[in-house]
C-alpha positions as CSV (number, residue, x, y, z in Angstrom):
1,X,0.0,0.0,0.0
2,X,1.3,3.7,-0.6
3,X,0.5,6.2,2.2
4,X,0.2,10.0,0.3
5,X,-0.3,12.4,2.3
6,X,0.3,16.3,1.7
7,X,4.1,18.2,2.6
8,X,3.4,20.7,4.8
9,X,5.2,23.5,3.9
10,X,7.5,26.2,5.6
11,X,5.8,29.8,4.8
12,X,8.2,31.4,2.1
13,X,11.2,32.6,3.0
14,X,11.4,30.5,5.9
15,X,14.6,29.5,8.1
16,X,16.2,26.3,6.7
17,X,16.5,25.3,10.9
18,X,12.8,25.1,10.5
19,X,12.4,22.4,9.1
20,X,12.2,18.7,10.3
21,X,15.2,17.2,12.3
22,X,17.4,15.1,10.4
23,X,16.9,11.1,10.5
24,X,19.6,8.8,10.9
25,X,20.7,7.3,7.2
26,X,19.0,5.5,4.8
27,X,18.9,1.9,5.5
28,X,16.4,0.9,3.1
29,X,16.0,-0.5,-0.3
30,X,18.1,1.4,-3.2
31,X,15.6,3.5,-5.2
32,X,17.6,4.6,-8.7
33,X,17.3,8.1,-9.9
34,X,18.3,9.3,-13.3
35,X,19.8,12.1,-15.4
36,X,20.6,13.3,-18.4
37,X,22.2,16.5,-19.2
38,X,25.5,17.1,-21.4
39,X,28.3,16.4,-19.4
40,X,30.4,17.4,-22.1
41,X,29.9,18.6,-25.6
42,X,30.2,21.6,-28.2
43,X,27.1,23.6,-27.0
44,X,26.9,22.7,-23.1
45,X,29.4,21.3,-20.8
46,X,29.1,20.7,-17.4
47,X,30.9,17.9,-15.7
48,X,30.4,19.1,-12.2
49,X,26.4,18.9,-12.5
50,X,27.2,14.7,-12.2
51,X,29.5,15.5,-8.7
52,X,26.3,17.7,-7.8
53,X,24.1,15.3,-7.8
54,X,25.8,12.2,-6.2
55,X,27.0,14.8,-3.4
56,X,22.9,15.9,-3.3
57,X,22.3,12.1,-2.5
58,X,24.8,11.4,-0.1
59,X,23.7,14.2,1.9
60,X,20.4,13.1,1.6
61,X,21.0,9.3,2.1
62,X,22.9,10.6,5.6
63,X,19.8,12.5,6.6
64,X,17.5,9.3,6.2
65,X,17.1,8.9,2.5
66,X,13.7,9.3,0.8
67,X,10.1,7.2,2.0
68,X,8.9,5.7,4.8
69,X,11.6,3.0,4.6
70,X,14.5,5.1,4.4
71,X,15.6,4.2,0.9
72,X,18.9,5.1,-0.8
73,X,19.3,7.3,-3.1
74,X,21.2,5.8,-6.6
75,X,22.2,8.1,-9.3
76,X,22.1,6.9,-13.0
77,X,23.7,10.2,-15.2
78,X,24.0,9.8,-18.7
79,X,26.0,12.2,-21.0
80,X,24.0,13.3,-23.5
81,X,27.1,14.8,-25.0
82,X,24.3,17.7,-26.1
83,X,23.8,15.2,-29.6
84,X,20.3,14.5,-30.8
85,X,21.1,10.7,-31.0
86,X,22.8,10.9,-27.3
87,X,19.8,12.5,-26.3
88,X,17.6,9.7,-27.0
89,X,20.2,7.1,-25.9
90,X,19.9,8.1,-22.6
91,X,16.3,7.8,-22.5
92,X,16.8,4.3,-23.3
93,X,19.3,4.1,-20.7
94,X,17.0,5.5,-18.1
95,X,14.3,2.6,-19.3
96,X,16.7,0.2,-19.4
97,X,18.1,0.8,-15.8
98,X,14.4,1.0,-14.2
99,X,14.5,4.4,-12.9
100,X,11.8,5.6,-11.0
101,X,12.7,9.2,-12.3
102,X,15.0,11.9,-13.6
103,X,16.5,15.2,-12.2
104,X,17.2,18.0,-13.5
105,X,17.2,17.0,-17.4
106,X,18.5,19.2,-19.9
107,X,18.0,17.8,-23.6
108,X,18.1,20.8,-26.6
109,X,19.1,18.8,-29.5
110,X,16.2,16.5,-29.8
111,X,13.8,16.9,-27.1
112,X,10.7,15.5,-28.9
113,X,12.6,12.4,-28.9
114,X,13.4,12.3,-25.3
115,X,9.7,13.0,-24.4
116,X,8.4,10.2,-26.6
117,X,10.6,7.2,-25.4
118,X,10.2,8.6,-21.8
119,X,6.1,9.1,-22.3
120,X,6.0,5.8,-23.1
121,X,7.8,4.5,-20.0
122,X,6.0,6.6,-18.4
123,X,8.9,8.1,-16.2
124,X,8.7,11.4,-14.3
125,X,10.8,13.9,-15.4
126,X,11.0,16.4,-12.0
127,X,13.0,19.5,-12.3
128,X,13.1,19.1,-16.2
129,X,14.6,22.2,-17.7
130,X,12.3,22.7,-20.9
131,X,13.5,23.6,-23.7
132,X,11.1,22.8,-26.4
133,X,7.1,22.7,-26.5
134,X,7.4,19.2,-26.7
135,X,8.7,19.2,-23.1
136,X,6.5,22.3,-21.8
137,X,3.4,20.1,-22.5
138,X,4.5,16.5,-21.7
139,X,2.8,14.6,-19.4
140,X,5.7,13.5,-17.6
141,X,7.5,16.7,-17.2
142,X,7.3,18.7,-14.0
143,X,9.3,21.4,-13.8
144,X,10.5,22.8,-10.4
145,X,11.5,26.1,-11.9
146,X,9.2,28.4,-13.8
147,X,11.9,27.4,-17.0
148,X,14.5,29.6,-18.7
149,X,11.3,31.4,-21.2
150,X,10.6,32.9,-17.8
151,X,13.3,33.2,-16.9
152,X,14.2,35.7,-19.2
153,X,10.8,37.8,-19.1
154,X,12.2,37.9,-15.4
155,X,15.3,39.3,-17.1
156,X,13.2,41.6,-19.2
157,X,11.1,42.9,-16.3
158,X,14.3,44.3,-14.7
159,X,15.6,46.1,-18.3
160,X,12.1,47.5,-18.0
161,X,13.1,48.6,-14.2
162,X,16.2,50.3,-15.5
163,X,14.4,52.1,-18.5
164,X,15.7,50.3,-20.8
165,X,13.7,49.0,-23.3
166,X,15.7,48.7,-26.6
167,X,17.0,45.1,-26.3
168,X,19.6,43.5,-28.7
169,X,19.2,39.1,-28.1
170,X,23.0,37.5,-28.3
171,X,22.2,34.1,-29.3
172,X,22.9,30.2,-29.8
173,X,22.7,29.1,-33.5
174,X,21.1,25.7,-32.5
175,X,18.1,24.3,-34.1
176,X,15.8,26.2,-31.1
177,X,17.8,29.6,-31.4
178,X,16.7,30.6,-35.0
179,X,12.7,30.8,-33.7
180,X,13.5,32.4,-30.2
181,X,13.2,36.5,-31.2
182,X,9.7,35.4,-32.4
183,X,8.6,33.4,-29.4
184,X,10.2,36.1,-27.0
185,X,9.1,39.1,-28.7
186,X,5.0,39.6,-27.6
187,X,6.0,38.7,-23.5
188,X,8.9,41.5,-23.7
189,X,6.5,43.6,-25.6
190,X,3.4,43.2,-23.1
191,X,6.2,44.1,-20.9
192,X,7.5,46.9,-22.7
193,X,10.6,46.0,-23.8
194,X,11.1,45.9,-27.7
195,X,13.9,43.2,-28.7
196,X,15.5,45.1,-31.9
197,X,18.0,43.1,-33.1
198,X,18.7,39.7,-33.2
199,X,22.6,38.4,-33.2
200,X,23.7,34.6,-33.9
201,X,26.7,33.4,-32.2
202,X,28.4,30.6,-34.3
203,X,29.4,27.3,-32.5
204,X,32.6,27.0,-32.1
205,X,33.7,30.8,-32.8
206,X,36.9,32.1,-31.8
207,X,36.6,35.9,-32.5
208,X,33.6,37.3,-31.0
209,X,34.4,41.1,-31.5
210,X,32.3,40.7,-34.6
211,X,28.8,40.1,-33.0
212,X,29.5,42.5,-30.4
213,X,29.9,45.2,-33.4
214,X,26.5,43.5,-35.1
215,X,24.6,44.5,-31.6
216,X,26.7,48.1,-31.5
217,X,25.2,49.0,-35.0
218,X,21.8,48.8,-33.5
219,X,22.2,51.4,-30.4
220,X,20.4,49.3,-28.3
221,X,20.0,50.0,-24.7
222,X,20.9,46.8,-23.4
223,X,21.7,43.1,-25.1
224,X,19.9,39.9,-23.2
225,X,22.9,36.9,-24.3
226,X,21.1,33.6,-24.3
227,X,24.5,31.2,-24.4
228,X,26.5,29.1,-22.3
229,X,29.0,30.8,-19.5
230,X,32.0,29.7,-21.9
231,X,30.6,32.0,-24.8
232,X,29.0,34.3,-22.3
233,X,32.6,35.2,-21.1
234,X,34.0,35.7,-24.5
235,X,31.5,38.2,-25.3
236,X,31.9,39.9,-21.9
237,X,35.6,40.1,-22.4
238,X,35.3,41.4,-26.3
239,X,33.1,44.0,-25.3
240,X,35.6,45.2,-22.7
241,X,38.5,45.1,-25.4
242,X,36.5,47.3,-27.5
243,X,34.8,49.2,-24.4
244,X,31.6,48.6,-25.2
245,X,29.5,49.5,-22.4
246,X,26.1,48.3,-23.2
247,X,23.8,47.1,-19.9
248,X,23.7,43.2,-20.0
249,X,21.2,40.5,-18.9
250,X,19.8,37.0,-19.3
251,X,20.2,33.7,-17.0
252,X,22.7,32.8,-14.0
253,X,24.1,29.9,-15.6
254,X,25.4,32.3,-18.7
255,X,27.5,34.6,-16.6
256,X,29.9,33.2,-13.7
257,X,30.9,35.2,-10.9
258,X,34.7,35.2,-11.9
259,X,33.8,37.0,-15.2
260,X,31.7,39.4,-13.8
261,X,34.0,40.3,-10.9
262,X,37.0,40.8,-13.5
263,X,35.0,43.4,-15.5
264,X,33.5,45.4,-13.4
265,X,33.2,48.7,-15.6
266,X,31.3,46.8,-18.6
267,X,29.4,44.3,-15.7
268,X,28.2,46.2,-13.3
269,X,24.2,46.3,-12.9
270,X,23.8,43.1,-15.2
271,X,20.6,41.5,-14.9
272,X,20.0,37.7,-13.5
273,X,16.8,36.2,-13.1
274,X,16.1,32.4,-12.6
275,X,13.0,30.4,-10.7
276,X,15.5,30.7,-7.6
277,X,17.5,32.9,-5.6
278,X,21.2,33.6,-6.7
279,X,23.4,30.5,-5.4
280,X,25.7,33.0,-3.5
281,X,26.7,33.4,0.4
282,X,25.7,37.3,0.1
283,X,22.3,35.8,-0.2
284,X,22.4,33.3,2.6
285,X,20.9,35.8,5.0
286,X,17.6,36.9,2.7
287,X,17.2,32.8,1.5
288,X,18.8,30.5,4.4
289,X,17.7,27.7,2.6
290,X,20.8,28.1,0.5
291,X,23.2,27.5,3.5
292,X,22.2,23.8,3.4
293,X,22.8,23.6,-0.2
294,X,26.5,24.9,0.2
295,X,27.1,22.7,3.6
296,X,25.7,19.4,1.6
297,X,28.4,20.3,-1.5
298,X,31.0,21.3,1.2
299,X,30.8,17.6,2.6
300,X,31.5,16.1,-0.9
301,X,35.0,16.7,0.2
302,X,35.4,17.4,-3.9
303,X,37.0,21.3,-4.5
304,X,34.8,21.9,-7.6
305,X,31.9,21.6,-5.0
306,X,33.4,24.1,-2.4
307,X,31.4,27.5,-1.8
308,X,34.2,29.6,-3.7
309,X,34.1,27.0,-6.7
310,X,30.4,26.4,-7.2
311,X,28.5,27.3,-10.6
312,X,24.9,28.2,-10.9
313,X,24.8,25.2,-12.9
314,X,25.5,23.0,-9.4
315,X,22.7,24.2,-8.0
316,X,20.0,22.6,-10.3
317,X,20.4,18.9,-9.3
318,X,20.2,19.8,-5.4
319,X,17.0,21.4,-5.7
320,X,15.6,18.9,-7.7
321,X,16.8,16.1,-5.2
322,X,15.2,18.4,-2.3
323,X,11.9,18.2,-4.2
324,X,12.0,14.7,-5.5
325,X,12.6,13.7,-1.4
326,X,9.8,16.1,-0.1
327,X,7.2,14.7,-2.7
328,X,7.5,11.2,-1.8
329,X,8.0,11.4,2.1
330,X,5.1,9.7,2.4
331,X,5.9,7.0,0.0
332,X,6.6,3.1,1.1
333,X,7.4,1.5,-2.6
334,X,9.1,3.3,-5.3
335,X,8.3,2.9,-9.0
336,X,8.1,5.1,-12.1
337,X,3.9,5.2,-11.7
338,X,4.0,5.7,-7.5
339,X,6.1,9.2,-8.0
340,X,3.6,9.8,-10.5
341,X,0.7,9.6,-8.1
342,X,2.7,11.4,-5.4
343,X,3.3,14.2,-7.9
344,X,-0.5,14.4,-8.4
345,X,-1.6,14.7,-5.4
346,X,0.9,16.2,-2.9
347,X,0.4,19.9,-2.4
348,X,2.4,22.5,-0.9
349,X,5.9,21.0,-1.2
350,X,8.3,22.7,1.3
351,X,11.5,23.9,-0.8
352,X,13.4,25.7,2.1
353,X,11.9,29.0,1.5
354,X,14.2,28.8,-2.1
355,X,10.9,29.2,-4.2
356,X,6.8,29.4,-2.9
357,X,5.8,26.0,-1.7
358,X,5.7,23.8,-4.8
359,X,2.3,21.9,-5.3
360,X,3.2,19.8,-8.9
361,X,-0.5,19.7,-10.2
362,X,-1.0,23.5,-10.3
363,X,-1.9,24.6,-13.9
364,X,0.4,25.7,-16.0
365,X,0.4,29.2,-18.2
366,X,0.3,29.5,-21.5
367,X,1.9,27.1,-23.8
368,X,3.8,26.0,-20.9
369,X,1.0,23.1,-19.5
370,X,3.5,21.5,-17.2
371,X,5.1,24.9,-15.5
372,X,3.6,24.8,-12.3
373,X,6.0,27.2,-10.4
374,X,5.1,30.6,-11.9
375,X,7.4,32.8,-10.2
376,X,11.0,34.3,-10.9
377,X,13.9,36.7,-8.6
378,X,15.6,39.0,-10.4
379,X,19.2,39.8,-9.4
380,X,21.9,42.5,-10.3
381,X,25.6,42.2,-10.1
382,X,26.7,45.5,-8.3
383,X,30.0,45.6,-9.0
384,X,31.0,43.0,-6.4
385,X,28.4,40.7,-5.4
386,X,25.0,39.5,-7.6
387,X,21.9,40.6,-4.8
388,X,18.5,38.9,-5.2
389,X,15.7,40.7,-4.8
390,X,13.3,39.2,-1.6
391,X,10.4,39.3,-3.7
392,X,9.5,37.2,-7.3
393,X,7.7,38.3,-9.8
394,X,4.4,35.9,-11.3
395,X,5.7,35.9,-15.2
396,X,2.1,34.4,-15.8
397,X,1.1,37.6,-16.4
398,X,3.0,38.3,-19.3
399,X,2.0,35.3,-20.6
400,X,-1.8,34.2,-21.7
């Protein structure tokens, strides 16, 4: 028999030393938990989101594990490599190794072919970053996050902020880049925020003074760069060669901490927005949540994972094990079809005060069915630190 019953939730913004005292570790049966993300590859690399997660585990597994029983956590990661065939090949995997779900996915090169072997085996995708409509309306997707769309409406609702409202995009030339002025352009508009120009970064590029110069010859007010931190800090350190100081924005993971510290004159009020607060001790007080994320890295014992050395990137399989473990407290048997039925009908899910409570069945908005967190923080770098505003902004409203 599975016992459901609801997480009861810590009000928002709540002390992380709120929540329930830790139980001894898991003992129980080993419950495997997938996920696939590029690991490596042209477009995205990110090696330490693998570390991330296993430490995420551990740390769980040492405070009791997930269930009634106690289970252990198992992580299953696959390597996408960020190739369409990869992609599906670890959805197979995942089948193939029985997961009971995934964390944190991140497939871009062939998503619709993710979502239909993983629809099939009907596996639960929580904390899916969605990057196609494929995923945004799948029923096995649910999204933590409000998603990197809203992400960058967040990102547009603080250009608005700083009047500026001319908006050059700095893009990715995969498949899903060429279509992403279009889809962007009504939500910044019913924002009012016009995006003027639209510049397409080359993979694999090794001078990128020239698409800086493309965004210059449009006299916009500010540029949103939707690209990984690699290509993020090439652009950042081009426009500081030719001192072009044009106000910046997009998502976390595109700008690391390192960059913007080490050009301060062309960084300095750069806009972040994401479904969570910035990662960083300077917003430890405002969100204590975060202080377990860094001390359950910390304990890895691995130096990538270390406070000073953590990416925004880390972050995403932590939260997503937090929610996975709050969803099925109440569960006694783990399989793909009993996470399923916790995710439809838990409500409330306590997230340490790192997002509202998280109740997976909510209704989605717009074209984004499965988007069931609806809110986003906007942060700035000021020069020396990237601050998080206390209070998020419902990007629902922006759009119908």
């Amino acid at each position: 028999m599975i016992a459901l019953v609801a997480a009861v939730a810590l009000p928002f913004g709540a002390s992380a030393a709120a929540a329930s005292a830790p139980s001894k570790a898991a003992s129980g049966p080993v419950v495997k938990v997938g996920m696939i993300t590029a690991l490596t590859g042209p477009l995205a690399s990110n090696p330490e989101q693998k570390d991330a997660l296993v430490a995420s585990f551990a740390a769980f597994n040492k405070r009791g594990g997930v269930g009634v029983n106690h289970a252990r956590l198992q992580a299953d990661v696959c390597d996408s490599k960020g190739d369409a065939n990869g992609e599906v090949a670890c959805a197979r995997q995942m089948v193939d190794d029985h997961v009971v779900a995934t964390l944190n996915d991140l497939t871009f090169n062939n998503p619709a072919g993710v979502v239909d072997v993983l629809e099939k085996a009907a596996i639960p995708r929580i904390g899916i970053g969605g990057t196609d409509i494929s995923e945004f309306g799948s029923s096995v997707s649910y999204p933590i996050s409000a998603g990197v769309i809203a992400a960058y409406l967040g990102t547009a609702v603080g250009f608005k902020q700083d009047n500026h409202t001319k908006i050059c995009l700095v893009r990715t030339d995969a498949p899903t880049g060429a279509s992403f002025r279009g889809f962007l352009a009504p939500s910044f508009k019913a924002i009012g925020v016009d995006i003027t120009c639209d510049v397409s970064v080359a993979t694999g590029a090794t001078d990128y003074a020239p698409y800086i110069a493309q965004a210059q010859q449009e006299n916009p007010d500010a540029i949103l760069i939707s690209h990984t931190d690699s290509v993020g800090t090439q652009l950042i350190r081009s426009m500081a060669q030719l001192n072009a100081k044009i106000p910046m924005g997009g998502n976390p993971a595109t700008f690391t901490i390192d960059t913007l510290r080490k050009y301060p004159t062309i960084t300095k009020g750069t806009v972040l927005s994401d479904s969570f607060p910035y990662p960083s001790q300077v917003n430890a007080k405002n969100f204590p949540g975060l202080k377990r994320y860094f001390a359950d890295m910390k304990a890895s014992g691995k130096k990538s994972l270390s406070t000073a050395k953590l990416k925004t990137a880390d972050f995403g399989p932590w939260i997503a094990t937090l929610a996975f473990a709050n969803v099925t407290k109440a569960l006694d048997s783990f399989t793909p079809a009993t996470v399923i039925q916790a995710l439809k009908t838990v409500k409330d899910v306590d997230l340490l005060g790192l997002a509202p409570a998280w109740t997976p069945s909510t209704p989605g908005f717009s074209v984004f069915k499965s988007s069931s967190n609806h809110y986003v923080f906007i942060s700035r770098f000021n020069g020396k630190d990237i601050v998080t505003a206390k209070q998020p902004v419902d990007v629902s409203q922006y759009l119908k």
